[in-house]
Structure formats: C-alpha cells, structure tokens
DRENFIRO-990452 format. One record per atom (N, C-alpha, C, O, CB): x, y, z. Coordinates in steps of 0.001 Angstrom, whole numbers, padded with zeros to 6 digits, always signed. Atoms other than C-alpha are relative to their C-alpha. Glycine has a CB too. Layout:
DRENFIRO-990452
XYZ
...
//
This chain:
DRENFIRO-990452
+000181+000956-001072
-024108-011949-032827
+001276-000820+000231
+001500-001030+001423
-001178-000922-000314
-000801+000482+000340
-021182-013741-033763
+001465+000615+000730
+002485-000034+000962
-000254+000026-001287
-001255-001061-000056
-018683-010788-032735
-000035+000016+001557
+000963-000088+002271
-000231+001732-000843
+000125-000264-001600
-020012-010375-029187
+000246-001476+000308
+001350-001413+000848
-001627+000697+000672
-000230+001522+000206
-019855-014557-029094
+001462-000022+000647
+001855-000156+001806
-000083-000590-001761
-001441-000351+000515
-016291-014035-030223
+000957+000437+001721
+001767-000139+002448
-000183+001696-001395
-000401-000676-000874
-015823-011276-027650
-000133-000768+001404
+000909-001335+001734
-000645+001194-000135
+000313+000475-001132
-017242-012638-024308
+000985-001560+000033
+001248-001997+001154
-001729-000082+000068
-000881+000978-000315
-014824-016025-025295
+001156+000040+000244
+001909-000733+000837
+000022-000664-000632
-001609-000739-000484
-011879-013969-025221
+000279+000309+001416
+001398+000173+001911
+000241+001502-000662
-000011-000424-001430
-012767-012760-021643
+000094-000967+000743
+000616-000929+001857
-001034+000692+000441
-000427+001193-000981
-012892-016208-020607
+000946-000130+000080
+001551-000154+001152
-000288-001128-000110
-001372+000752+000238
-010066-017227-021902
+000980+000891+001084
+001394+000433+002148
+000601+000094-001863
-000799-000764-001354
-008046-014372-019910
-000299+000021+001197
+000557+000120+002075
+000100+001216-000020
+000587+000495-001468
-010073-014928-017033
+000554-001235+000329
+000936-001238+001499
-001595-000200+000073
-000797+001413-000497
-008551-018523-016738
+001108+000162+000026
+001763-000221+000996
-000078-001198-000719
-001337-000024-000283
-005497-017672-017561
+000711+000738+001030
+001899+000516+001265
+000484+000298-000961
-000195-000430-000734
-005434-015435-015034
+000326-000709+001294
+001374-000625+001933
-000693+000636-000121
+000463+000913-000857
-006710-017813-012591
+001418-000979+000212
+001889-001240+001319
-001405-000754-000646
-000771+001351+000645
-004110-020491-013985
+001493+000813+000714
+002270+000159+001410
-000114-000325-002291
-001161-000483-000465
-001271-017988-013052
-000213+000359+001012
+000517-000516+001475
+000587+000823-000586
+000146-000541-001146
-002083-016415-009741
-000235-001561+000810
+000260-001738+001923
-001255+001239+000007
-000099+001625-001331
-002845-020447-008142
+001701-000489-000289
+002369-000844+000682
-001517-001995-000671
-001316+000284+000322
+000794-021203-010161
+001010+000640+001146
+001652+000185+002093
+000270+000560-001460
-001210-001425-000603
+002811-017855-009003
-000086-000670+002249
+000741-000872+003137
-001368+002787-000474
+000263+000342-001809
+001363-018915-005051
+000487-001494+000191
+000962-001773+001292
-001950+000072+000597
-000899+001592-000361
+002672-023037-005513
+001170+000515-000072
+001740+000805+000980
-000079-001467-001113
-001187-000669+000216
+005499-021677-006736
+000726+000710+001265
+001823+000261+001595
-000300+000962-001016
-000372-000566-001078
+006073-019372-003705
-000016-000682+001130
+000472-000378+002219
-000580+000945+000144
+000151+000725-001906
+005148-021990-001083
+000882-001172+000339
+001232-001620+001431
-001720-000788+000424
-001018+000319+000420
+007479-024092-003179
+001341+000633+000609
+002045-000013+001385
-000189+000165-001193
-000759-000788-000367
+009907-021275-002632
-000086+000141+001572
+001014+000086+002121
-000213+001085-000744
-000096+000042-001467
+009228-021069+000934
+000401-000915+000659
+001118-000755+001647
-000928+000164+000519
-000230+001446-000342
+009509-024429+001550
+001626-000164+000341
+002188-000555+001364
-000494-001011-001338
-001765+000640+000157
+013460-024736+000358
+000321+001242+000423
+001270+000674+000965
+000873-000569-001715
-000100-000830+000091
+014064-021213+001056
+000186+001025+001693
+001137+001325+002415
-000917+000026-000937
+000441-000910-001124
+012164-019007+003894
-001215-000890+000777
-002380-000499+000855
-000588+001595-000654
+001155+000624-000947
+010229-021619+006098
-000600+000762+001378
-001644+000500+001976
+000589-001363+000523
+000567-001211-001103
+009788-018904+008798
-001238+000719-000782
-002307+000746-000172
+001361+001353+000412
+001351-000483+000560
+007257-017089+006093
-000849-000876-000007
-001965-000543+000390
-000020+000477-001243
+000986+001128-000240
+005598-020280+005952
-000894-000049+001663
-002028-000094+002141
+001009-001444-000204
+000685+000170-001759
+005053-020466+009650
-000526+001689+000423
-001699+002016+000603
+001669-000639+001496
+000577-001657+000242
+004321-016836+009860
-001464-000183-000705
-002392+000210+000002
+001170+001071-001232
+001636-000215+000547
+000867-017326+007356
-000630-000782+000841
-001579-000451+001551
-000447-000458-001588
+000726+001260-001123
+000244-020870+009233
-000219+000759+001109
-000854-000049+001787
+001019-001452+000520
-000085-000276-001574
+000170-019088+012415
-001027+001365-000149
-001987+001607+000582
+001878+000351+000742
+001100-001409+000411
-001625-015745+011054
-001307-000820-000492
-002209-000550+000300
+000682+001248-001566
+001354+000484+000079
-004678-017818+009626
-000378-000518+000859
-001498-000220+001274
-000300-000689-000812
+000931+000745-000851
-005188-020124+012003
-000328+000791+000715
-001488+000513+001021
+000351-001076+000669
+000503-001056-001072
-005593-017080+014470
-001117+000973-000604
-001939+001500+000145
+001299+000949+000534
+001143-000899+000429
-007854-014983+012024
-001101-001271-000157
-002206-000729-000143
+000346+001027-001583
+000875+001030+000037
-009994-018671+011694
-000340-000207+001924
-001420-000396+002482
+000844-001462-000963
+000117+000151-001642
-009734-018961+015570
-000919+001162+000274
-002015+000731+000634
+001565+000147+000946
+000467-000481-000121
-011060-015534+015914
-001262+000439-000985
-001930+001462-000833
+000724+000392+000366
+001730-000196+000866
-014167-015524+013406
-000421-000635+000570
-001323-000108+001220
-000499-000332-001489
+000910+001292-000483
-015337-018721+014698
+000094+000252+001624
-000259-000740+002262
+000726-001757-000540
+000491-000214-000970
-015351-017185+018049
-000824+000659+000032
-001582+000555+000996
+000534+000222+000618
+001248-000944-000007
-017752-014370+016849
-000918-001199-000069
-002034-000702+000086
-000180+001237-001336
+001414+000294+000578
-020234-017188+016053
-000521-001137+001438
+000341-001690+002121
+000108-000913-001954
+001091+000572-001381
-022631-018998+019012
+001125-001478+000298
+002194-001776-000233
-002318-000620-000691
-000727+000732-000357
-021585-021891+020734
+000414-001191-000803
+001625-001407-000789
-000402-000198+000966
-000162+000992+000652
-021925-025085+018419
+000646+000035-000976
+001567-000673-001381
-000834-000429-000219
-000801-000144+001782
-021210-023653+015082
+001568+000552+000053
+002449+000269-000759
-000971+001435-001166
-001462-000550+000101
-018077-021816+016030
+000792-001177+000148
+001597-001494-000728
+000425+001122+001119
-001191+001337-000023
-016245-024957+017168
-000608-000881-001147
+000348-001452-001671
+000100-001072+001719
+000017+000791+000890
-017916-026954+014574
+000584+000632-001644
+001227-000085-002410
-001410-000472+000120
-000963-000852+001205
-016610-024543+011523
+001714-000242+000334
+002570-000582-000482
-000376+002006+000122
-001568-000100-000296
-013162-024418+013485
+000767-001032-000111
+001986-000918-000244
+000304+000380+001216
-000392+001794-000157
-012678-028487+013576
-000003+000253-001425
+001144+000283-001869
-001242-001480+000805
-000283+000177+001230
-013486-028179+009878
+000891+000795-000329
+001969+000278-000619
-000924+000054-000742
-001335-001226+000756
-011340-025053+008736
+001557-001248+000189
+002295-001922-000530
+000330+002205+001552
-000865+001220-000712
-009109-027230+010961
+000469-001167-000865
+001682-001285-001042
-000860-000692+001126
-000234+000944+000620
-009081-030040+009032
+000706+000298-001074
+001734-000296-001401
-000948-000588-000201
-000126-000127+001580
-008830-028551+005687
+001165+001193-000184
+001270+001978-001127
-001643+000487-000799
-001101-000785+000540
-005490-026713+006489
+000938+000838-000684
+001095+002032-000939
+000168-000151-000044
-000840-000062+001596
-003421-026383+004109
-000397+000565-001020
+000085+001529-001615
+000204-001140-000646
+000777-000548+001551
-005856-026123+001240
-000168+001685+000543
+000222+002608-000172
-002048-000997-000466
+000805-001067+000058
-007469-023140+003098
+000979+001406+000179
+000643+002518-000227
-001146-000205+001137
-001251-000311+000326
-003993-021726+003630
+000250+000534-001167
+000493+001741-001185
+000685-000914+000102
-000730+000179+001471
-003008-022048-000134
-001107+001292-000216
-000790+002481-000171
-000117-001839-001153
+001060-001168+000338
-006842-020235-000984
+000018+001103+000473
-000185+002087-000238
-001151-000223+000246
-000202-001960-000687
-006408-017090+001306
+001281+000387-000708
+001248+001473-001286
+000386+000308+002191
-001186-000533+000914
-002771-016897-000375
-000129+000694-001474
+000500+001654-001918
+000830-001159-000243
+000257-000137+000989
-004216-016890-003479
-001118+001054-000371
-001141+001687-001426
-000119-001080-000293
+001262-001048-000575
-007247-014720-002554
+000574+001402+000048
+000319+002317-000735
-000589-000392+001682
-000614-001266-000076
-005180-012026-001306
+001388+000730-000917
+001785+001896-000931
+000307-000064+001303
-001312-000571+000817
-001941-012031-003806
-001155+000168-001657
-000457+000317-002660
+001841-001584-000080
+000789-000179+000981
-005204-011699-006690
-000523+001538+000105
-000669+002401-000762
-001055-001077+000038
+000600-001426-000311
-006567-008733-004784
+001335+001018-000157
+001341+002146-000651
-000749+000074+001727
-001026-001453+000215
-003056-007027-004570
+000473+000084-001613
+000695+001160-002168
+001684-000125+001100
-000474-000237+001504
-001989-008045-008367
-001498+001030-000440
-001410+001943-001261
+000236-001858-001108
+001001-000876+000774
-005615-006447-008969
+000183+001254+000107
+000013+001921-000914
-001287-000161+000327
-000515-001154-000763
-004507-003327-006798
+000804+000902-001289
+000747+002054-001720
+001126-000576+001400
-001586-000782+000571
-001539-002586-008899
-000572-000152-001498
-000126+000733-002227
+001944-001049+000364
+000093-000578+001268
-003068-003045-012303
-001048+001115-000068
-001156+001894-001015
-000287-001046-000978
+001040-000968+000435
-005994-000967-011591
+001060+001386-000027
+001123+002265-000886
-001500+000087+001204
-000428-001619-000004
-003623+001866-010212
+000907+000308-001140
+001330+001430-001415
+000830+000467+001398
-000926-000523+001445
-001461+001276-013613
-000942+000361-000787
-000838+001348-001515
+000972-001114-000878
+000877-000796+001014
-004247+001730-015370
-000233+001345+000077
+000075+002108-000839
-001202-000452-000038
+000445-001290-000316
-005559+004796-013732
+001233+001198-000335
+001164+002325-000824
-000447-000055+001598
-001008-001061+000554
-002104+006175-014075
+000754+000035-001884
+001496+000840-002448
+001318-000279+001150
-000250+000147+001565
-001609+005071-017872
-000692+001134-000335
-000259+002203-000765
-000547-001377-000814
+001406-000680+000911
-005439+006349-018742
+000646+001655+000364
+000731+002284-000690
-002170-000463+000897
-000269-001128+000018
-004044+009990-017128
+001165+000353-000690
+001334+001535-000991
-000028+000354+001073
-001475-000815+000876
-000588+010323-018984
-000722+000049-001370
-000617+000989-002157
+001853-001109-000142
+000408-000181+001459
-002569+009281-022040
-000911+001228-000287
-000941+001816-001368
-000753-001268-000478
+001065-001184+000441
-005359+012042-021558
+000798+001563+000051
+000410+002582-000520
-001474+000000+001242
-000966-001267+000389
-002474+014729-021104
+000703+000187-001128
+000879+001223-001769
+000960+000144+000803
-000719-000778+001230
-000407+013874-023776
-001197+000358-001107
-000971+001229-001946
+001303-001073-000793
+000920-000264+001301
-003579+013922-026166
-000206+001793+000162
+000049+002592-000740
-001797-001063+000102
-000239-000961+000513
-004114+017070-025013
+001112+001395-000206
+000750+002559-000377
-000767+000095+000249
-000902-000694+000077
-000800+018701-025231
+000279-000047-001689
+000726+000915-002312
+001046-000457+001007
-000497+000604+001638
-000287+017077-029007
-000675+001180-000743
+000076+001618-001615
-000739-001841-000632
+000880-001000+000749
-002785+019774-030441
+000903+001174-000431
+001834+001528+000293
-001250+000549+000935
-000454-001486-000222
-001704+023054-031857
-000261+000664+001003
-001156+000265+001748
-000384+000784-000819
+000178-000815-001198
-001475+025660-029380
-000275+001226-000539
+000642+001696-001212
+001159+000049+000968
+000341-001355+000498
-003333+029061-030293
+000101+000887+001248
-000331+000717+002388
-001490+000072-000701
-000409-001061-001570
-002024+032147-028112
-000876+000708-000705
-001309+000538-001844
+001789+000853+000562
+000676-000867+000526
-003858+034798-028282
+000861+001242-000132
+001775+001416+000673
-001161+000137+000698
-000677-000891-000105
-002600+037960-029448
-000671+001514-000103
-001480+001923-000936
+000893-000311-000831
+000288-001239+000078
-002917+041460-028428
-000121+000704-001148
+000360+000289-002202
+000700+000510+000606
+000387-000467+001097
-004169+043918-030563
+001488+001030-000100
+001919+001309+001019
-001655+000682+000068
-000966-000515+000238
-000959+046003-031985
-000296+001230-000907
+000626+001948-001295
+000810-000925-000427
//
C-alpha cells in the first residue's frame, strides 16, 4: 500500500514540475519578446483576439458579446494561458514521438542482440 502511495506521489511531483516549467519557459519568452521580438507579441495579441472574436460570434446574441467583453477584459492572462496551453501540447507532441521512436530502436536492437541461427543445408 505504501509503494503505490510512494508511486502516485512521484507522479505528482513531476506533474508540477512540469507545470512549474512550461508557465516559466512561456514568461520567459514573453519576457523575451518584450526586449527582443515585439512584432511576435503583436502577432499572438492580434491572432487571439480574432480566434475569441470569432467563437463568440458562433454563440446567440447576448452571450457572445457578453463572453467577448469578458475574454476582453481578462487579456493578457488569457493570452499568457493559450501560450501555455499550446507550447504544453507541442512539448507533449515531441516527447510522445521520442518516445515512440526510442520504444522502436529499443525493440530492434533487442532483437538483433540474440544469436543468429542460419539454417543449413543438408551436405
């Protein structure tokens, strides 16, 4: 009981730290944008507010402008969260496909490592 305990606290723990680096790595970059590349900055600003502009037009008359005033409001933050949203999904991207390509070099070399029995004609 103790071991699985154990186990499942470990998963937190990398689960936060995960967390802890992917909101970092994105201040960091907006940091970096800031002194840097303020055109990428205005580039996301200008790409969300238009994908928030166009959801909140799919929705009826009241709620769409009343979601859009709020999104609206909350700028920045919601900015920062889609940054962070989507640079989580692509770091996830790239470890799954390292994995997938680890787990296959490892299942070849295992089985190349074996002796190799030829068969031989009868003489």
């Amino acid at each position: 009981m103790l071991r699985g305990s154990w186990d499942s606290a470990k998963a937190r723990v990398r689960n936060h730290v995960f967390r802890i680096w992917t909101a970092c790595a994105i201040l960091a970059g907006y940091a970096y944008g800031w002194l840097y590349v303020p055109e990428l900055l205005t580039w996301w600003k200008r790409t969300t507010t238009s994908i928030i502009e166009a959801g909140c037009g799919l929705l009826p008359y009241p709620w769409g402008d009343r979601i859009e005033a709020t999104l609206g409001n909350f700028g920045l933050w919601v900015q920062i969260t889609l940054a962070i949203v989507v640079f989580r999904i692509l770091v996830w991207l790239v470890m799954a496909g390292t994995r997938q390509v680890w787990s296959a070099r490892t299942r070849g070399s295992r089985r190349s490592t074996g002796p190799r029995r030829v068969a031989r004609d009868d003489q």
